[in-house]
C-alpha positions as CSV (number, residue, x, y, z in Angstrom):
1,X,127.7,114.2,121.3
2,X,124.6,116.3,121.2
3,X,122.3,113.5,122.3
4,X,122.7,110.2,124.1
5,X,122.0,107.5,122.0
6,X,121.4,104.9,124.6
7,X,118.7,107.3,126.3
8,X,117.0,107.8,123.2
9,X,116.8,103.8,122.6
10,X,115.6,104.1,126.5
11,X,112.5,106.3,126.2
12,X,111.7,105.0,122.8
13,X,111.8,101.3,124.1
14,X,114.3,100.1,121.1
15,X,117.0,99.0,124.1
16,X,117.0,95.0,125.1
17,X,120.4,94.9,126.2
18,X,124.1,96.2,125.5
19,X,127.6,95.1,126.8
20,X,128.7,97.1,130.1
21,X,130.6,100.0,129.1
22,X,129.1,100.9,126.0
23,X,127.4,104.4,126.6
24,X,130.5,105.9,128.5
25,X,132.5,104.2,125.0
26,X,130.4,106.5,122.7
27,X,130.5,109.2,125.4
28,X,134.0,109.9,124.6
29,X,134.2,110.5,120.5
30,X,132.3,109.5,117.6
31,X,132.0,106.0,117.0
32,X,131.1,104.0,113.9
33,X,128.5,101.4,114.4
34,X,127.0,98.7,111.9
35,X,124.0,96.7,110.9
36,X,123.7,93.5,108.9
37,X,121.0,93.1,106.2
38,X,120.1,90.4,104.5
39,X,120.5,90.8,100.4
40,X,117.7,88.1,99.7
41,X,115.3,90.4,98.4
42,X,115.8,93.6,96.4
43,X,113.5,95.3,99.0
44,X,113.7,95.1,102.8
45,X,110.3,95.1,104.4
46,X,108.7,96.3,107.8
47,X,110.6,93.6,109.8
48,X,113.7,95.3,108.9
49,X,112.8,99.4,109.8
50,X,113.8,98.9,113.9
51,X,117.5,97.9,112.6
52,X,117.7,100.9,110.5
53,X,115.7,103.2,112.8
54,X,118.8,102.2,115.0
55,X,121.3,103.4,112.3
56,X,119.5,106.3,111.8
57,X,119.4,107.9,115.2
58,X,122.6,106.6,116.1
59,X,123.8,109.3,113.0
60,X,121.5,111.9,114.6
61,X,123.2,111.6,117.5
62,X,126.3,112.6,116.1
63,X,128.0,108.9,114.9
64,X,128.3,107.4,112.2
65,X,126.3,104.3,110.9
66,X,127.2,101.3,108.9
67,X,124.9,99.6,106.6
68,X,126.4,96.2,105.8
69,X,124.9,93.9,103.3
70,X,125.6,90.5,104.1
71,X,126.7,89.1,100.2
72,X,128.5,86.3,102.0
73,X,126.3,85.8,104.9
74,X,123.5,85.7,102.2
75,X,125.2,82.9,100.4
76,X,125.1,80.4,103.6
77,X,122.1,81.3,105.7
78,X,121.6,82.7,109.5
79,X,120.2,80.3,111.4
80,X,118.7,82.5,113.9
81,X,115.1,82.4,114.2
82,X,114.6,80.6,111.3
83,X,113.1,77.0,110.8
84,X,115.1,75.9,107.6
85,X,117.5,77.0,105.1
86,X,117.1,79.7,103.0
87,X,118.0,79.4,99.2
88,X,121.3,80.8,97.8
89,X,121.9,83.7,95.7
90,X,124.7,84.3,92.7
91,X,126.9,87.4,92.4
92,X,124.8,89.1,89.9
93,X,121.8,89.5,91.7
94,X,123.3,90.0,95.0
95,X,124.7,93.2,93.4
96,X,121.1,93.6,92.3
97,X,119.6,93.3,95.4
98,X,122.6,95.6,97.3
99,X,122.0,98.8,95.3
100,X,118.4,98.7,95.6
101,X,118.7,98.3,99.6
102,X,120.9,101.5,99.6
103,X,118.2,103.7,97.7
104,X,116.3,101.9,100.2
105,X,118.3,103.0,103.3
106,X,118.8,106.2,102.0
107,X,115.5,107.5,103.2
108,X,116.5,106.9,106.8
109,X,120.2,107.4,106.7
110,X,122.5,110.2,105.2
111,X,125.4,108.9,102.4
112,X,126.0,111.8,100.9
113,X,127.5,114.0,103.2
114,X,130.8,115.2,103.5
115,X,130.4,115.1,107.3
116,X,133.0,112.7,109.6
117,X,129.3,110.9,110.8
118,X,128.2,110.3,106.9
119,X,126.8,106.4,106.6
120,X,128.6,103.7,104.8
121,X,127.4,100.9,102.8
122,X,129.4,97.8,102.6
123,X,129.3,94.5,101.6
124,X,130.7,91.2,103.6
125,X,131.0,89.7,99.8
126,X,133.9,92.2,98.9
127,X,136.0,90.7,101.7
128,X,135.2,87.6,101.8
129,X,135.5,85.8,98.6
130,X,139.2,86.1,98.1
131,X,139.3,84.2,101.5
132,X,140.1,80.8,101.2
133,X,138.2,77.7,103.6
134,X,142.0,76.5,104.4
135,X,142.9,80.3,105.4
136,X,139.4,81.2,107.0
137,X,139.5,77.9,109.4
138,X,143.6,78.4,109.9
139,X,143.2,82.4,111.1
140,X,139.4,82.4,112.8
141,X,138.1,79.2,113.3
142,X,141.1,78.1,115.4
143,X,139.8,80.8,118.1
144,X,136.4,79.6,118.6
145,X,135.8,76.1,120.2
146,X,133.1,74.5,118.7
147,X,131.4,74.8,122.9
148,X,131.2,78.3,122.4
149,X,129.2,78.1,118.9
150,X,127.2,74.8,120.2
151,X,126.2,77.0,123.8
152,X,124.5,79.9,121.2
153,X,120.6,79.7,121.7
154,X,120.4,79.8,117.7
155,X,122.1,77.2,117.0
156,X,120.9,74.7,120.0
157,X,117.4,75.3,119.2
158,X,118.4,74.0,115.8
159,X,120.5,70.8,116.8
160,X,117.9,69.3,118.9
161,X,115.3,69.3,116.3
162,X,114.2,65.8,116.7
163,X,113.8,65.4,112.5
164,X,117.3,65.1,110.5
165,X,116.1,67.2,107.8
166,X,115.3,69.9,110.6
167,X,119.0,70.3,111.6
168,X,121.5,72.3,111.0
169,X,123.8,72.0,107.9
170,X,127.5,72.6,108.4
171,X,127.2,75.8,106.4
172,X,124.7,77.7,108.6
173,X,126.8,76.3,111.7
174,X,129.5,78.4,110.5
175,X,127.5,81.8,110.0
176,X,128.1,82.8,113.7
177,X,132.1,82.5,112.5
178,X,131.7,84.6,109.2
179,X,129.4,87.1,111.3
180,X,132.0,87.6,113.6
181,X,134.5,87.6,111.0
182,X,132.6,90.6,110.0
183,X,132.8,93.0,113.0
184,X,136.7,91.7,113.2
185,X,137.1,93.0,109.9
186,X,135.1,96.4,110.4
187,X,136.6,96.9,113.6
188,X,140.4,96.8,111.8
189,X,139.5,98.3,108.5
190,X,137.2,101.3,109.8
191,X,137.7,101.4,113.3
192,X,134.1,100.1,114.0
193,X,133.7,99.1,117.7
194,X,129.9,98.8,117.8
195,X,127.3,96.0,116.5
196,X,123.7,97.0,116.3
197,X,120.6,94.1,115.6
198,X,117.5,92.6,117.0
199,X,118.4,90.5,120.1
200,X,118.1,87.2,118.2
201,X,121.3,88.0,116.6
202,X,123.2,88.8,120.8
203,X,125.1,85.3,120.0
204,X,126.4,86.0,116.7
205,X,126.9,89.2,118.0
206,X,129.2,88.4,120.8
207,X,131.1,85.9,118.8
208,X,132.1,89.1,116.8
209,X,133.2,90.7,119.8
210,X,135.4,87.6,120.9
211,X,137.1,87.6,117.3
212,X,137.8,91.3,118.2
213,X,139.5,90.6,121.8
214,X,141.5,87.4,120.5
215,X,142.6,88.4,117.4
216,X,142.3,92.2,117.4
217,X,143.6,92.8,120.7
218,X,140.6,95.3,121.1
219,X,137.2,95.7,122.3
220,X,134.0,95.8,120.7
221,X,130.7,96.2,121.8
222,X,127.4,94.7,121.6
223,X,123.8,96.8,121.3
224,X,120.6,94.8,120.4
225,X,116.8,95.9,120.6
226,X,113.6,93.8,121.3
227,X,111.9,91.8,118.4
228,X,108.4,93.7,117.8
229,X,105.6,92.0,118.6
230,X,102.0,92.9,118.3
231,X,99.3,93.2,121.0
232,X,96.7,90.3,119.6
233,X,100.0,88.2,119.4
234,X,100.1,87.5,115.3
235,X,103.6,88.2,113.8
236,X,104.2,92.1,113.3
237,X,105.3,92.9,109.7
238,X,103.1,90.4,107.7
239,X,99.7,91.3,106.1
240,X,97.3,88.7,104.4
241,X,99.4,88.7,101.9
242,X,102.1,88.4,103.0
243,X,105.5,90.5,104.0
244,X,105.3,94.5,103.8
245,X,107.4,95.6,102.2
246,X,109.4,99.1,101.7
247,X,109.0,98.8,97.7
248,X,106.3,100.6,96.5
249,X,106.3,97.8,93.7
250,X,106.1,94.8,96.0
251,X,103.8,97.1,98.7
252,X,101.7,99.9,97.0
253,X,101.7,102.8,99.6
254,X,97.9,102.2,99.9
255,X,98.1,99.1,101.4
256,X,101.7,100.5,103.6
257,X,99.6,103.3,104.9
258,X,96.7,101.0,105.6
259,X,99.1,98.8,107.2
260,X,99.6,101.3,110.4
261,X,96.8,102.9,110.0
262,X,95.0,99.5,111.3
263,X,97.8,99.0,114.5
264,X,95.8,99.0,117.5
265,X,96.0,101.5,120.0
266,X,98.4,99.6,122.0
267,X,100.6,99.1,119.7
268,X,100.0,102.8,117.5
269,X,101.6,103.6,120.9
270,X,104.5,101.5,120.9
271,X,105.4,101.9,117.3
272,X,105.0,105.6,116.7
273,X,108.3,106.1,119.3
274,X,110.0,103.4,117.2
275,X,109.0,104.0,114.0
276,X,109.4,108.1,114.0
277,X,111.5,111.2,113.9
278,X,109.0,112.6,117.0
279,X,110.1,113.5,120.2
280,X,109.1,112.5,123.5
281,X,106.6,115.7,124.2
282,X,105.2,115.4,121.0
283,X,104.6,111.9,121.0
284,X,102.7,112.5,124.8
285,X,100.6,114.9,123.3
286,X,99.6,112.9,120.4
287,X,98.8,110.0,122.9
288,X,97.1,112.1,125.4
289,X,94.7,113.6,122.5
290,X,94.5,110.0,121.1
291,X,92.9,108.5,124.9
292,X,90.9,111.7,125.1
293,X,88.8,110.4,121.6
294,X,90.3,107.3,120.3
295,X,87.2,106.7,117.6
296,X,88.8,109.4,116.0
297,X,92.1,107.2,115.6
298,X,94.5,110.4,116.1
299,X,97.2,108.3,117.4
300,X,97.2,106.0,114.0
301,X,96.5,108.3,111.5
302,X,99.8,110.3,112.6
303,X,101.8,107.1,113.1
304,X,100.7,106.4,109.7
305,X,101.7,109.7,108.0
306,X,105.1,109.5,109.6
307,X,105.9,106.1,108.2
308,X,104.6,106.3,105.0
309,X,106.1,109.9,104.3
310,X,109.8,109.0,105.3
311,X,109.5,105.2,103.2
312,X,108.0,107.2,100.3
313,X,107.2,110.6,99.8
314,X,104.3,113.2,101.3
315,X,102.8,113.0,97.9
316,X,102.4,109.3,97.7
317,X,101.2,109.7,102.1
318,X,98.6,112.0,100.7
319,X,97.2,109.8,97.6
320,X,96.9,107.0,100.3
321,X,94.7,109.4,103.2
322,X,92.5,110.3,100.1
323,X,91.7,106.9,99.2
324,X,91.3,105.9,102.9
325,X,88.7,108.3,103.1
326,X,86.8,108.1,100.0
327,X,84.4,105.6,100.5
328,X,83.3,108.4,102.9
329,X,83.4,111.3,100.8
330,X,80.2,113.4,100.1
331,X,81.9,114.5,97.0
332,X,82.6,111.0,96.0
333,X,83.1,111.4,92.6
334,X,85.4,113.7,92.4
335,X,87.5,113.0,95.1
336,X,87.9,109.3,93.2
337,X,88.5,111.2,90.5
338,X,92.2,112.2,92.3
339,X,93.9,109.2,92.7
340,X,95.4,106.8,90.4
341,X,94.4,103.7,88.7
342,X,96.8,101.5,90.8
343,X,95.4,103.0,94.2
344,X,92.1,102.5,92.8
345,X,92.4,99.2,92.3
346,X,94.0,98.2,95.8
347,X,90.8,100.5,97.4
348,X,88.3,98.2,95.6
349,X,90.8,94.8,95.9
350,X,89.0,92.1,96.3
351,X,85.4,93.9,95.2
352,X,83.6,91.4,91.9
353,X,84.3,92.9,88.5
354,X,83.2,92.8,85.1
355,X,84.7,93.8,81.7
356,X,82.4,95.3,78.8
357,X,83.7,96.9,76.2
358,X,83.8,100.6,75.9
359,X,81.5,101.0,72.4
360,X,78.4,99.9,75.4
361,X,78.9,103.4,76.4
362,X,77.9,104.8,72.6
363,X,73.7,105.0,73.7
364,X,74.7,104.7,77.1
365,X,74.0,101.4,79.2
366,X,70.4,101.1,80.7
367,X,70.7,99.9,84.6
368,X,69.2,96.5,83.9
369,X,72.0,95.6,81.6
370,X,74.6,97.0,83.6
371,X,73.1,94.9,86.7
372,X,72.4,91.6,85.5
373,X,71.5,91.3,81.9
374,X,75.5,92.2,80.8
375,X,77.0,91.6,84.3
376,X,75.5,88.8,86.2
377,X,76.0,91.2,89.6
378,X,72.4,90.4,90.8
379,X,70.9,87.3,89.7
380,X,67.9,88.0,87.7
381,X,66.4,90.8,85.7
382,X,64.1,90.7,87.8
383,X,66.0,91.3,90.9
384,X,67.8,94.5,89.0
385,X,63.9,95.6,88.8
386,X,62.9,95.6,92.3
387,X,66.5,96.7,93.7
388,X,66.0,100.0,91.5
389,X,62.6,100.4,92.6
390,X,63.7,100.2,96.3
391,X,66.0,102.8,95.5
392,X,68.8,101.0,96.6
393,X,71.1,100.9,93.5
394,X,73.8,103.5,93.1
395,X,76.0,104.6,90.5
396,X,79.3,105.7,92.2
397,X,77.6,106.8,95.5
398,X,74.8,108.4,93.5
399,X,71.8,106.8,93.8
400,X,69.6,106.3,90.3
401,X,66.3,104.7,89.5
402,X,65.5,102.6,86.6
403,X,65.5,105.1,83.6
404,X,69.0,106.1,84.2
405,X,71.7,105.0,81.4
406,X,75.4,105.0,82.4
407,X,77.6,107.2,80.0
408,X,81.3,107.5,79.4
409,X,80.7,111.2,81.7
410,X,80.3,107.9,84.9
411,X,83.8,106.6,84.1
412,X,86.1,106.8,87.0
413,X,90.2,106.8,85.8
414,X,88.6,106.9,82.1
415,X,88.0,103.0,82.5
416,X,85.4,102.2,85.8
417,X,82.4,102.4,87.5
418,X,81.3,101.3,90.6
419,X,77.7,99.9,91.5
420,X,76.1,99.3,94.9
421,X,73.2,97.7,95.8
422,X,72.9,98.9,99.5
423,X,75.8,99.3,101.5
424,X,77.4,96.2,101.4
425,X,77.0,95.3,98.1
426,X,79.5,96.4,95.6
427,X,80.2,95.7,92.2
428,X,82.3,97.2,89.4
429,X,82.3,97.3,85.9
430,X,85.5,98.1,83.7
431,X,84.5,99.5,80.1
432,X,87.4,98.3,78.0
């Protein structure tokens, strides 16, 4: 193998533990490994990119990666570091939800190849539903003692919940079984000796493994990496509002970009060796410059452009950099000018608007309307008065005095303008 795939988890600090014996197993031919994701969503999100990052430098180093969607597992539930139930899904939009995970995937991982290492997608669902309960607890179940599955972390940090409705249903007690049933499967039907995951999932994991050595007759191997956290201790992958996701739909690239782009430099450091392509010298040099002048924000603004070019595109990493910098630009206007309505709109989130309609633009629209007397911005016509006499009223980033008129030549996207009243105060008006 041209690299070694357990060094490069090493350095990059992806490793928390593996099964003795895996790195001289991969040492000796091309191995297949797999992944689990969960189908609940038609988009993965940031919580989900160390699992893939796994799958994807396990194919750069020369084996091949297995994306498994977990259509049956999604249907009951893993209990693993989860609280509650989650709901279930029907066949149609699992389906749904499985091809738009592979377009997902396919940023990171290779499917088209016609290379011995080219990744696989499957899907738990396609060998599972012909299995019936009676068959499933006659050929698996009979090999796990219900002392093994009670002794897993996941599922004892469930049954002692003190509240009945906080327990554990019979259906998620079985996950660690169909899990397992999984990497029993794989390991028969494609010769796949290796499990990949976060190290939540080491007990599901290993009950794979056991299926393997009492039923297969084989050996099969376990490799798990550490569950991000972030420096100031709130949960890594979750914004204000919510999960980020990959989907430029459910995330706009803006607010992705922004995401990293606001890491700290502690973790900027950690994440851009598990989140990137780079190597080890490059990533030293980026971190050395970084320490050298951190106000500059090197370190981030790299991570940033990395991540957001491999989940989306360059083009959609640039439009995001423009708009970061464009409430500093001394060409304002213009550069505003360059990115798109959507973008826009997630730059100014949040900022007070107000809707006039277009035909205000006929004679233009003196500054006193346009501040209060048609807005309501500042609270008095009088107020608008003696802000424009301070000279502290600007028409995007320009400042004006009272005799100026805003024309359709001020609209931004063909729709906006922004006002400020110092630097704090903004305001913008959308001409309808």
């Amino acid at each position: 193998m041209s690299q070694n795939f357990v060094e490069e988890l090493k350095w990059r600090g992806m490793l928390h533990d593996s099964m003795p014996g895996v790195e001289e197993h991969l040492s000796e031919a091309m191995r297949s490994a797999y992944v689990g994701f969960d189908p609940t969503a038609d988009s993965l999100h940031i919580g989900n990119l160390v699992p893939i990052m796994l799958l994807a430098h396990y194919q750069r180093c020369g084996h091949q990666p297995v994306a498994l969607v977990g259509g049956a597992t999604g249907m009951i539930g893993d209990p693993s570091g989860k609280s509650s139930e989650r709901n279930l899904l029907d066949e149609a939009t699992l389906r749904h939800n499985q091809e738009a995970i592979k377009a997902q995937l396919s940023h990171f991982l290779d499917f088209e190849s016609d290379t011995p290492n080219a990744a696989k997608l499957v899907n738990n669902y396609d060998w599972m539903r012909e299995f019936s309960f009676l068959e499933f607890i006659r050929d698996v179940g009979k090999h796990i003692t219900v002392n093994y599955m009670m002794a897993k972390d996941s599922v004892k940090n469930r049954i002692s919940a003190e509240s009945t409705n906080d327990g554990m249903s019979f259906t998620e007690f079985t996950y660690q079984l169909v899990q397992g049933y999984d990497f029993l499967h794989l390991y028969k039907a494609n010769n796949c000796t290796i499990q990949m995951g976060g190290s939540d999932q080491w007990g599901n994991i290993t009950t794979g493994t056991e299926l393997i050595r009492r039923i297969g007759n084989g050996k099969g191997f376990a490799i798990t990496c550490p569950l991000i956290t972030k420096s100031d201790g709130s949960k890594f992958g979750k914004s204000e509002g919510g999960n980020v996701w990959l989907d430029a739909k459910r995330t706009s690239p803006y607010k992705f970009y922004q995401y990293w782009l606001n890491s700290s430099d502690e973790d900027a450091e950690k994440y851009i060796k598990i989140f990137t392509f780079l190597g080890q010298e490059e990533i030293e040099t980026i971190v050395k410059s970084h320490k050298e002048a951190p106000h500059q924000r090197g370190l981030q603004k790299r991570l940033a452009q990395e991540i957001t070019t491999m989940v989306h595109s360059i083009a959609d990493f640039e439009n995001a950099e423009r708009a970061s910098n464009v409430l500093f630009s001394k060409t304002f206007k213009a550069d505003i000018a360059t990115i798109d309505e959507e973008t826009f709109l997630d730059v100014f989130e949040g900022v007070p608007q107000a809707e006039l309609p277009k035909s205000d633009l006929d004679s233009g629209l003196d500054m006193i309307a346009a501040l209060s007397a048609k807005t309501e911005f500042l609270n008095s016509n009088g107020e608008a008065r003696r802000a424009l006499k301070e000279n502290s009223v600007s028409v995007n980033k320009e400042k004006v005095k009272e005799d100026y008129t805003i024309s359709s030549d001020d609209l931004i996207n063909g729709t906006y303008v922004i006002l400020n009243k110092g630097k704090r105060n903004t305001y913008i008006i959308k001409f309808v």
